[in-house]
MIMI-953855 format. One line per field, with one value per residue: x, y, z of N, C-alpha, C in turn. Coordinates in steps of 0.2 Angstrom, whole numbers. Atoms other than C-alpha are relative to their C-alpha. Layout:
nu: [X|...];
nv: [Y|...];
nw: [Z|...];
cau: [X|...];
cav: [Y|...];
caw: [Z|...];
cu: [X|...];
cv: [Y|...];
cw: [Z|...];
end
This chain:
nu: [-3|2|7|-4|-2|5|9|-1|0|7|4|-2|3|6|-1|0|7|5|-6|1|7|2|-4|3|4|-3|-2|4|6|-3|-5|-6|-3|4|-6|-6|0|3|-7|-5|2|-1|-4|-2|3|-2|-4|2|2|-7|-5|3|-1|-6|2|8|1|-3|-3|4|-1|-6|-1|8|2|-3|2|7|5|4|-2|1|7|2|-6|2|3|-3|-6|3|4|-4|-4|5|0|-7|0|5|-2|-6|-1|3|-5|-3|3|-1|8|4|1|9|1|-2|6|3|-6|-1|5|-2|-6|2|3|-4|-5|2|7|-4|-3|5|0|-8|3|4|-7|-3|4|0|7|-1|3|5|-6|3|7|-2|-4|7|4|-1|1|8|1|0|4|11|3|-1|5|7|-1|0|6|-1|-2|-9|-4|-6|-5|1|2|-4|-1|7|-1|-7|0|8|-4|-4|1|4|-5|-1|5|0|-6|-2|3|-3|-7|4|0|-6|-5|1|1|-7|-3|1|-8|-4|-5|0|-4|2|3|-6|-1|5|-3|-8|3|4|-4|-5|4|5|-4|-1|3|4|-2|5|8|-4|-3|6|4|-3|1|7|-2|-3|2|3|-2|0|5|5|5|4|-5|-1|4|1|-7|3|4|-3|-3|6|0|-6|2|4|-2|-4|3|-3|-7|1|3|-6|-4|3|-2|-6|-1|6|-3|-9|-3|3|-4|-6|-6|-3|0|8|2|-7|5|8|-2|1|6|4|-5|2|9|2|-1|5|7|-1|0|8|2|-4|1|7|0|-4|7|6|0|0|7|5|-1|3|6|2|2|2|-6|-5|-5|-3|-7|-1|-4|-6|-5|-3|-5|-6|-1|-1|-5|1|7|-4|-6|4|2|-6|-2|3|-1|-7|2|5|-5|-7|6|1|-6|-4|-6|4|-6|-5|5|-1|-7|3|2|-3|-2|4|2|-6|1|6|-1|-7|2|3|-6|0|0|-3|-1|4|7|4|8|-3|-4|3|1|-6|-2|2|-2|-8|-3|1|-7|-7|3|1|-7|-6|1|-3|-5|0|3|-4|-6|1|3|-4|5|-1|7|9|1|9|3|4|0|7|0|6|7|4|0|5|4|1|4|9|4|2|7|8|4];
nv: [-3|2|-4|-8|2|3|-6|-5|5|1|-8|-2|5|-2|-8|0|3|-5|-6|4|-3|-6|0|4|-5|-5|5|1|-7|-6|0|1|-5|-2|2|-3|-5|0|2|-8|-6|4|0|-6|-2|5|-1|-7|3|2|-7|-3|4|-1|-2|4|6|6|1|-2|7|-1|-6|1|3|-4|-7|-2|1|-5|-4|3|-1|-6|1|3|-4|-5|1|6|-6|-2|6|2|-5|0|5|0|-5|3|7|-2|-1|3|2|6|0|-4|-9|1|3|-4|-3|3|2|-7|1|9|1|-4|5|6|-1|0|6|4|1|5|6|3|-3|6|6|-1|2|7|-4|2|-1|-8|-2|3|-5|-5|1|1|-5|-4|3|0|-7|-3|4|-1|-8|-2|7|-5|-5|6|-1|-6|2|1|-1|-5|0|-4|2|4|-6|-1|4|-1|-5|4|7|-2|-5|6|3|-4|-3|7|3|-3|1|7|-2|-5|2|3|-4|-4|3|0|-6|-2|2|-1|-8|-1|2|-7|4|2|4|5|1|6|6|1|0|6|4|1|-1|6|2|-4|4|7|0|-1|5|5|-4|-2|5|-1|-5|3|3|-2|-5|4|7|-2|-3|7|6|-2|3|7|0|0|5|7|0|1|7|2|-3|-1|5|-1|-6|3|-1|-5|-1|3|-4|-6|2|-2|-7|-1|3|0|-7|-2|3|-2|6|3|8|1|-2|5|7|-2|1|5|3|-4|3|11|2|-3|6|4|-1|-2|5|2|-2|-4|6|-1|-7|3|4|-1|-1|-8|-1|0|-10|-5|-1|-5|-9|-1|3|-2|2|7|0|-3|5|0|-9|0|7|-2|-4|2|1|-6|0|3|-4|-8|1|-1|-6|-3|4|-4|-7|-5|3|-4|-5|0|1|-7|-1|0|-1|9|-2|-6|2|9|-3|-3|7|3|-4|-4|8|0|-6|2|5|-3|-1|7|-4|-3|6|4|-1|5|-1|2|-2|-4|4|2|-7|-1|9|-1|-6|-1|4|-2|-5|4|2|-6|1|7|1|-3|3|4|2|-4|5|7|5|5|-2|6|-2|-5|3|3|6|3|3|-8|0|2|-5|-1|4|1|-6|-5|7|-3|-6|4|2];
nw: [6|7|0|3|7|6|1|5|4|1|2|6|4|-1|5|6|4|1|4|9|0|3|7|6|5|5|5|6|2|0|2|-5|0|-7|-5|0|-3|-8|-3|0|-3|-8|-2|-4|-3|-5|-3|-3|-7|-5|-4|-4|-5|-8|-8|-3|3|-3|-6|-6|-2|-4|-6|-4|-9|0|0|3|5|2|5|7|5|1|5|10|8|2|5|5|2|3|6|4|1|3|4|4|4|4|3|4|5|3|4|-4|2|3|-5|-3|-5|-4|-6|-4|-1|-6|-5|-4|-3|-9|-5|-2|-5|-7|-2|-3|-4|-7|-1|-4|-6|-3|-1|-6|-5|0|1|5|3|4|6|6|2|5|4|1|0|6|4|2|1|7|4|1|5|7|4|2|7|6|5|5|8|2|-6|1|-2|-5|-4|-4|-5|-4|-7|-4|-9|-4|-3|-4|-4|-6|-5|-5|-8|-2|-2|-6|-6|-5|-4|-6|-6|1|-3|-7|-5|1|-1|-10|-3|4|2|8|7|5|5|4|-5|4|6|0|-2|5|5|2|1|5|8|1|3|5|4|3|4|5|1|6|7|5|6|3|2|8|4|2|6|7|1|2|-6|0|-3|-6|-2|-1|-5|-6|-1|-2|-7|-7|1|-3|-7|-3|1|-6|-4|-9|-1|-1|-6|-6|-2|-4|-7|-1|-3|-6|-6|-2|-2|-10|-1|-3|-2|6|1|0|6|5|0|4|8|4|1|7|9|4|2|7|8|-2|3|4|5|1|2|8|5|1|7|6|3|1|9|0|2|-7|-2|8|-1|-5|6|10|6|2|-5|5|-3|-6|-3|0|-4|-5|2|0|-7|-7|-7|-2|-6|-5|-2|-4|-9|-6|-1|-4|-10|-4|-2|-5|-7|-2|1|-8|-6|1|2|7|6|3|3|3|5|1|3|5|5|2|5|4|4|7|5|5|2|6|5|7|4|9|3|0|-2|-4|-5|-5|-3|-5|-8|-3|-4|-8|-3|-1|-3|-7|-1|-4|-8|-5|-1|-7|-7|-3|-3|-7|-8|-2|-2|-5|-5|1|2|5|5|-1|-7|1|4|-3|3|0|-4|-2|2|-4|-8|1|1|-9|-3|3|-1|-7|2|2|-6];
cau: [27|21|2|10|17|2|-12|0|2|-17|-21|-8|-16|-35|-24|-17|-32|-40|-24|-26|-45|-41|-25|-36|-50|-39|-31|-44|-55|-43|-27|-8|-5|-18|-9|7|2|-6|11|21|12|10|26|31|18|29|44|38|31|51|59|44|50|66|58|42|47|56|69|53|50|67|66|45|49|62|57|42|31|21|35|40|24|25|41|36|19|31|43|27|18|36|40|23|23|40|42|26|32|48|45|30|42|54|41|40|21|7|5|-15|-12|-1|-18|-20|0|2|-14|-10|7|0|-10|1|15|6|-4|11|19|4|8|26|20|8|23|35|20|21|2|3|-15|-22|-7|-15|-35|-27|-19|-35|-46|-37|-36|-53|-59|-51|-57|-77|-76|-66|-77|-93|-85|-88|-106|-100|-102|-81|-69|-58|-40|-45|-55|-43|-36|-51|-52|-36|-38|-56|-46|-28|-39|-50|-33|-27|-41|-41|-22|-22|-37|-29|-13|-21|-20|-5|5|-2|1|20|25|21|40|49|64|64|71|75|75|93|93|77|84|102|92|81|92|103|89|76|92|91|76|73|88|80|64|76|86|69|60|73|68|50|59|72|58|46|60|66|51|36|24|10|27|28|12|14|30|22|9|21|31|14|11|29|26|13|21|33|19|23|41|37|25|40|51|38|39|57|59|46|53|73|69|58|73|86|94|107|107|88|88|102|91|74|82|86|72|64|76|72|52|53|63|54|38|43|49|33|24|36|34|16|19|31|18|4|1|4|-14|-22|-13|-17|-34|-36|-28|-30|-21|-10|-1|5|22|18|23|40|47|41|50|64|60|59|77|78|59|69|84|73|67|82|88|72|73|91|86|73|86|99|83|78|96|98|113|103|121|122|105|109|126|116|104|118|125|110|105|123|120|103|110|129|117|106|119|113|101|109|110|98|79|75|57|67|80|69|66|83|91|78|84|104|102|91|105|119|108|106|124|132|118|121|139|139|127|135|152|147|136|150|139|139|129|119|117|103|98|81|83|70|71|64|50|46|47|36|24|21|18|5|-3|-3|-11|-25|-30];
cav: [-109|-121|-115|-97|-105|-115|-100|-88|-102|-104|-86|-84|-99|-88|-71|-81|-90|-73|-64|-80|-77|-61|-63|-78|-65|-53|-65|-71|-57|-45|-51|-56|-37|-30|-42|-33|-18|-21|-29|-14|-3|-15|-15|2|4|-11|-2|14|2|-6|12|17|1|8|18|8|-10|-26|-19|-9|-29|-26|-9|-10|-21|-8|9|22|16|31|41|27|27|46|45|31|41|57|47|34|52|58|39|37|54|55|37|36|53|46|29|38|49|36|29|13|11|18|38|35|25|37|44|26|22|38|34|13|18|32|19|4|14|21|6|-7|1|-7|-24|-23|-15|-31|-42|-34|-37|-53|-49|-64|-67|-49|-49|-61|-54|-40|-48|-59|-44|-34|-48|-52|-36|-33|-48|-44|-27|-30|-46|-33|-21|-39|-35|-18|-22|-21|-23|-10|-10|4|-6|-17|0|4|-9|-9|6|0|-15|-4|9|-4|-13|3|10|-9|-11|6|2|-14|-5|8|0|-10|5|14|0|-1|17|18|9|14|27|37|35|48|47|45|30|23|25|17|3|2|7|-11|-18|-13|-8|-27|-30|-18|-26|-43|-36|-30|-44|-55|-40|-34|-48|-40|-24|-33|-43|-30|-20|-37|-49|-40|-30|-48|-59|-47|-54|-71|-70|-62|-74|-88|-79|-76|-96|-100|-88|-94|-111|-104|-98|-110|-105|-86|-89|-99|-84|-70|-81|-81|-61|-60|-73|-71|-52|-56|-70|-67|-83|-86|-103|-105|-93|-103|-119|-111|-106|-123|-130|-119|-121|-140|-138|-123|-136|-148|-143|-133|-148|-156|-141|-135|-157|-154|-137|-147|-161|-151|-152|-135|-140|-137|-118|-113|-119|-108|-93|-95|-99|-84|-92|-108|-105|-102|-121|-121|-101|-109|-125|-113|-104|-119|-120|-103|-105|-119|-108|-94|-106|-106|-90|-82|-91|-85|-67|-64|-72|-59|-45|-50|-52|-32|-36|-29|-27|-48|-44|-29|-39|-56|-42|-35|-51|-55|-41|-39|-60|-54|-37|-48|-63|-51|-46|-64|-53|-46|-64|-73|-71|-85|-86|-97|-85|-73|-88|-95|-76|-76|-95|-87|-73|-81|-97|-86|-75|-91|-98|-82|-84|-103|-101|-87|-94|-109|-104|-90|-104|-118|-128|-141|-139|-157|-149|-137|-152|-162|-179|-193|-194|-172|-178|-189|-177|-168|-179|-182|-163|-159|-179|-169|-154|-164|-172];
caw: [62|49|53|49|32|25|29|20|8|5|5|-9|-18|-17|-24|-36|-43|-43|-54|-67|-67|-73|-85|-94|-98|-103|-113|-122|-122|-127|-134|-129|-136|-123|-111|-115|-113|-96|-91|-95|-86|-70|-71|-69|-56|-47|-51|-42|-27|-24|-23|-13|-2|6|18|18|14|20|30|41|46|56|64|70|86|87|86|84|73|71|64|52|46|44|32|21|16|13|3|-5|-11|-19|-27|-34|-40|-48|-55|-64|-73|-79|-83|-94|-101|-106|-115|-105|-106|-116|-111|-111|-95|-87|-74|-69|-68|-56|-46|-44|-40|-25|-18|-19|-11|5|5|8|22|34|26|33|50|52|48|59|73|68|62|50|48|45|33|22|25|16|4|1|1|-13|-23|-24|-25|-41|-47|-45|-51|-65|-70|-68|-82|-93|-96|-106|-125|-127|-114|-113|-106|-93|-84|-77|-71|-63|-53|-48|-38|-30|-24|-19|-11|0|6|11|22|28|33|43|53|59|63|72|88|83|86|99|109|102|103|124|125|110|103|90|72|60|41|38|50|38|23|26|32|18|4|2|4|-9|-23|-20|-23|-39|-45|-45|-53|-66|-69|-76|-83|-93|-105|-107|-112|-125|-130|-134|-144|-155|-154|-153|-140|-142|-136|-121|-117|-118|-109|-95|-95|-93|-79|-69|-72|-65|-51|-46|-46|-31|-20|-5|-6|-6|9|19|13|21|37|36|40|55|63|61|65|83|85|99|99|83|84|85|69|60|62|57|41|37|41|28|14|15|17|2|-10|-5|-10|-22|-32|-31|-38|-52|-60|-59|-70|-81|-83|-88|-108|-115|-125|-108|-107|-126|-122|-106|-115|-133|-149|-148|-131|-142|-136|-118|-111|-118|-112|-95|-99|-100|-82|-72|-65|-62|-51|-42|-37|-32|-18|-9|-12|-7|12|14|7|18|34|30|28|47|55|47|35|19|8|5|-3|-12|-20|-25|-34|-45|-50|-53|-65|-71|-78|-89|-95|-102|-107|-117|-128|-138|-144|-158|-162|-159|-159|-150|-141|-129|-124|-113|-101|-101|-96|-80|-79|-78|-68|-54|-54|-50|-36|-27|-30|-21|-8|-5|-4|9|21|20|24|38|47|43|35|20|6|10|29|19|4|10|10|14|32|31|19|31|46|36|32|52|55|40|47|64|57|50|64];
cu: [-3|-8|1|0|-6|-4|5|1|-6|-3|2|-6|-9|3|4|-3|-4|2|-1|-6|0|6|-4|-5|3|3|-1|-3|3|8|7|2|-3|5|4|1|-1|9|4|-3|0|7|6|-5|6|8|1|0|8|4|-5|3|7|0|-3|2|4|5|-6|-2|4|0|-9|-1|6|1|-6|-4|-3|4|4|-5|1|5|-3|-7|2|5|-4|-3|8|2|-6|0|6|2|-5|1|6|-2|-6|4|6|-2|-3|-7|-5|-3|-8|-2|3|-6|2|6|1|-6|2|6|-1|-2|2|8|0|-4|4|3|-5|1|6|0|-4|5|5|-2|0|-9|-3|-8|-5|4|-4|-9|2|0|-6|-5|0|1|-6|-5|1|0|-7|2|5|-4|-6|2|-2|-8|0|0|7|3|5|6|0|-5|3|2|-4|-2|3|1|-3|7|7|-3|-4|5|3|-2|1|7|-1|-3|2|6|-1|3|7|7|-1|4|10|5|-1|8|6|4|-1|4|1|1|5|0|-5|3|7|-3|-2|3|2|-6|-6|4|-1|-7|-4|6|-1|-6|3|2|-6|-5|3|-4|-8|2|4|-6|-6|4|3|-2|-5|-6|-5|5|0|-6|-2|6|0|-4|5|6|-5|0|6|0|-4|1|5|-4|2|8|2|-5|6|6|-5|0|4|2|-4|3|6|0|-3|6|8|8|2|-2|-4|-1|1|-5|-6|2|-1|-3|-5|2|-2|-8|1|2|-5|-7|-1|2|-5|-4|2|0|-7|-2|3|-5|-6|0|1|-7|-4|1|-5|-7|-4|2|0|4|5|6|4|5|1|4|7|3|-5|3|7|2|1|8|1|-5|4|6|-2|-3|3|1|-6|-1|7|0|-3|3|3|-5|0|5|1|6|-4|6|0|-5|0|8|-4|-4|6|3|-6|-2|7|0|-5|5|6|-7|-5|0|-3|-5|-1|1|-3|-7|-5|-6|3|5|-1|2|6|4|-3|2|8|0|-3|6|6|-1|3|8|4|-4|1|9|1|-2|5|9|-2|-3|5|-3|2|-5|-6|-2|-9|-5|-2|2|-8|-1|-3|-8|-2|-2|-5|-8|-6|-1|-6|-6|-4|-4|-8|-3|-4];
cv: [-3|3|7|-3|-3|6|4|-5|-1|6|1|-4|5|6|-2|-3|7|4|-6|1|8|2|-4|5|4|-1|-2|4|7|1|-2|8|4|0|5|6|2|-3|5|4|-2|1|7|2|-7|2|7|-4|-3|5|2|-3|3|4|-3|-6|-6|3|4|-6|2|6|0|-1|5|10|2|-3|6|3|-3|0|6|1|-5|3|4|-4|-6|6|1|-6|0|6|-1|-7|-1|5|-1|-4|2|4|-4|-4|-10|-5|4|6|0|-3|2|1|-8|-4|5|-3|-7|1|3|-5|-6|4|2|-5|-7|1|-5|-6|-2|3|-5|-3|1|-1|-7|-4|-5|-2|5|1|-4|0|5|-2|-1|5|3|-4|-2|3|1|-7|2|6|0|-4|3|3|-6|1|6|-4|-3|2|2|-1|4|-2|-3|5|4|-4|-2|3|0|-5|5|5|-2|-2|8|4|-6|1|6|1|-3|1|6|-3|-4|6|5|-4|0|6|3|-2|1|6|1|-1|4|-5|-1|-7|-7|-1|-2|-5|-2|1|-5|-6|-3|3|-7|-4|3|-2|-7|0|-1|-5|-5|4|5|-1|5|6|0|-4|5|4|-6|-5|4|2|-8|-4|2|-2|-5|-3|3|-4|-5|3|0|-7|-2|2|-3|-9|-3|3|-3|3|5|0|-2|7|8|-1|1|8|1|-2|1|6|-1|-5|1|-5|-2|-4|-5|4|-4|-6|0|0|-7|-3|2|2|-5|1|5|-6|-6|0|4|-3|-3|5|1|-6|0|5|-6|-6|2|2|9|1|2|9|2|1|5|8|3|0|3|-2|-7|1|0|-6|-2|6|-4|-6|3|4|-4|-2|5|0|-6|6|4|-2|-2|5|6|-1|7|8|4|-2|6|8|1|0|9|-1|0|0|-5|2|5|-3|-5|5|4|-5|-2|5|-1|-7|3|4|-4|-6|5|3|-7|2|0|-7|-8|5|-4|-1|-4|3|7|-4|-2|6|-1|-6|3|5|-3|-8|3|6|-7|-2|4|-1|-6|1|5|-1|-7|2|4|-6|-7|-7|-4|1|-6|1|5|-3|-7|-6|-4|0|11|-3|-4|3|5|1|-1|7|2|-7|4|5|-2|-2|5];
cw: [-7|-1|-3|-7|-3|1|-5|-8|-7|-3|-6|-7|-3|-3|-6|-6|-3|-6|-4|-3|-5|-6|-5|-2|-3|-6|-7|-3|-6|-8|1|-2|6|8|1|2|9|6|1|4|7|2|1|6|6|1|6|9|3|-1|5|6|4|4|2|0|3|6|9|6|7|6|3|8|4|5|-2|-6|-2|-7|-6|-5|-4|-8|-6|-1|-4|-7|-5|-4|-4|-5|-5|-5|-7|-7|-5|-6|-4|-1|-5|-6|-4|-5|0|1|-4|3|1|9|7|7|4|3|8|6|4|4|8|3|0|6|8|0|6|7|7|0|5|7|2|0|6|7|0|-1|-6|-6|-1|-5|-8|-3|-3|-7|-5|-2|-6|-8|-5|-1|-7|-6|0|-1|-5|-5|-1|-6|-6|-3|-6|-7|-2|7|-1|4|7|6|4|5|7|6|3|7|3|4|4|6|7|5|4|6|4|5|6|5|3|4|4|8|4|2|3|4|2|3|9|1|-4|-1|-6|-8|-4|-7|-3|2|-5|-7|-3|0|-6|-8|-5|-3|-6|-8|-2|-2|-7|-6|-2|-6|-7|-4|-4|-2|-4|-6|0|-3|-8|-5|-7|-8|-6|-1|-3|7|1|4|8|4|3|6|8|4|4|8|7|2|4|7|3|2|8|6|8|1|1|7|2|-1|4|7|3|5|7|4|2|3|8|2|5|0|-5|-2|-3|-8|-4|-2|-2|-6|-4|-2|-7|-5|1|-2|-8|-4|1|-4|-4|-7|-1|-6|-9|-5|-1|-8|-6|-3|-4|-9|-2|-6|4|-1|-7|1|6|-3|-5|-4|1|7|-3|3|8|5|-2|3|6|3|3|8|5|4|1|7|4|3|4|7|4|-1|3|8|1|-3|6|8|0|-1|9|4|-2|-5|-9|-8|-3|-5|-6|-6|-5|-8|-6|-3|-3|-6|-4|-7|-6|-4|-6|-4|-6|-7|-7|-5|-7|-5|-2|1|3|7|7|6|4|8|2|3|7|3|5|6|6|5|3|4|4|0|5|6|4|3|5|4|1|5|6|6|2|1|-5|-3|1|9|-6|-8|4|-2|4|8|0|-3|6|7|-2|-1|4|1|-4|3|6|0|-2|5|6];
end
């Protein structure tokens, strides 16, 4: 399992070198307005990809070892064709990104929605390293063909889109070859599944995740309408950075679901989880005092005068990015046991925290009060997940907080790895 964790770990580390590589140009090359705009549009192409997900998305994980594969597959195209379709034209019409970006908002969103359901079809296989040749692939991809458009005279905003699609359209021929064979070999012993069956399943599960997204990009939406389009740039910047701060504790939660859902034996899930709430905090503190350490004359320097505020908004993310790395474990547990509702509730407290905390607002305009919002909302996610694992597994809260005698247990299995 830790083998499992550090490659997706590593992989992550190589797609997120490639995605700062490509913010810092943008950055400096361009602008934090540019940034902004490219943020908002991602970000409706990202809200497009978690409604595409409750046919196609986390809980498919779940039903894979299950049921037919084929004719899941068949449903999340029909229903990745109608999300991408659909959401790109509203979130256009509401005015949510720049309407020139519309072609490339529509097209990213087509080819990220049919594209993902392979990722979650390797995972359900338990497929973990072609999961991350993927991942790897379409990262780097749209770093070298965006970095090529850099010989052009002016670097336009539409390139980045451009290579977007090169990069989603690659991962998608890619993931379906590798699953070719993968669900041939599935569907010889399997039953079928219709698409009420998929969509109960996946419903709880991906409101829960569109309500997360919500909940910390609201703030790029309040900031845009009482900061400033430039802020929303800076302010993305600074959550990529954070993110990217959490990537160990997002691989051990991709782990998470694969294993709890091939997992027969309670006991043995129960005990894996914890294990992997101690390693994520764990190393997840490690990372996050490294970020907190790091001068923020080092950032400005990587992305240019107009980020001057970017080390304090993520001053104000880090206990939030802590929180997340428990709360992502025991999401992705209650994902692979099938019980998508706890997930779907965590999500609306969670959103329901920014939206009342927003309210300040009207009262403040402080460059601070982006990141402390995504601080509140992902604190009281994690509180309701902690105390309901806890009480269901009839635990103690210092049963799932690492102490010295894990680091050490740790220490001895990456020693063992090295050798």
């Amino acid at each position: 399992m830790l083998k499992h964790i550090t490659g997706t770990f590593f992989t992550r580390i190589v797609v997120s070198l490639a995605n700062f590589a490509i913010i810092i140009i943008t950055a400096r090359l361009m602008g934090a307005e540019a940034r902004g705009n490219i943020s908002l549009a991602m970000l409706a192409i990202a809200i497009a990809g978690l409604i595409n997900e409750i046919i196609g998305g986390p809980a498919v994980v779940f039903l894979i070892p299950r049921y037919n594969n084929r004719i899941i597959i068949k449903y999340a195209y029909l229903w990745g064709l109608l999300t991408s379709l659909s959401c790109s034209s509203i979130t256009a019409f509401l005015g949510l990104y720049e309407m020139s970006l519309f072609p490339f908002v529509c097209v990213g969103s087509l080819l990220l929605c049919t594209g993902s359901i392979h990722l979650f079809v390797l995972l359900g296989h338990q497929q973990i390293k072609v999961f991350n040749q993927i991942a790897v692939l379409q990262s780097l991809l749209l770093f070298i063909v965006f970095v090529s458009f850099m010989g052009c005279q002016k670097l336009h905003i539409e390139f980045y889109f451009y290579a977007l699609i090169v990069a989603y359209a690659t991962a998608f021929l890619h993931g379906r070859i590798k699953i070719n064979k993968l669900i041939s070999f599935a569907d010889k012993s399997s039953t079928n599944i219709g698409f009420s069956k998929l969509f109960q399943n996946g419903i709880y599960t991906q409101l829960a995740s569109i309500f997360h997204l919500l909940s910390s990009r609201t703030s790029f939406y309040f900031s845009e309408y009482f900061l400033s389009l430039a802020f929303v740039g800076v302010l993305s910047t600074a959550v990529s950075v954070t993110e990217a701060a959490m990537l160990f504790s997002s691989s051990v939660a991709l782990i998470t679901v694969g294993k709890v859902a091939n997992e027969t034996n309670q006991a043995k899930a129960t005990a894996s989880v914890i294990n992997l709430i101690k390693l994520s905090v764990m190393i997840s503190v490690c990372l996050l005092c490294m970020l907190c350490l790091l001068p923020g004359s080092v950032l400005m320097l990587i992305f240019g005068k107009e980020f001057f505020q970017l080390k304090v908004i993520i001053l104000t993310m880090i206990p939030g990015a802590l929180a997340s790395s428990i709360s992502q474990v025991i999401s992705h547990y209650y994902t692979g046991v099938g019980r998508f509702k706890v997930n779907t509730t965590a999500g609306i407290i969670s959103l329901g925290c920014s939206l009342a905390a927003a309210t300040i607002y009207l009262f403040s305009k402080s460059v601070l009060l982006p990141g402390l919002i995504i601080s509140l909302s992902a604190i009281a996610a994690m509180i309701y997940f902690v105390g309901l694992f806890l009480k269901e597994q009839q635990l103690k809260i210092t049963d799932i907080i690492p102490g010295p005698t894990d680091m050490i247990a740790l220490l001895h299995k990456f020693n063992s790895k090295a050798k």
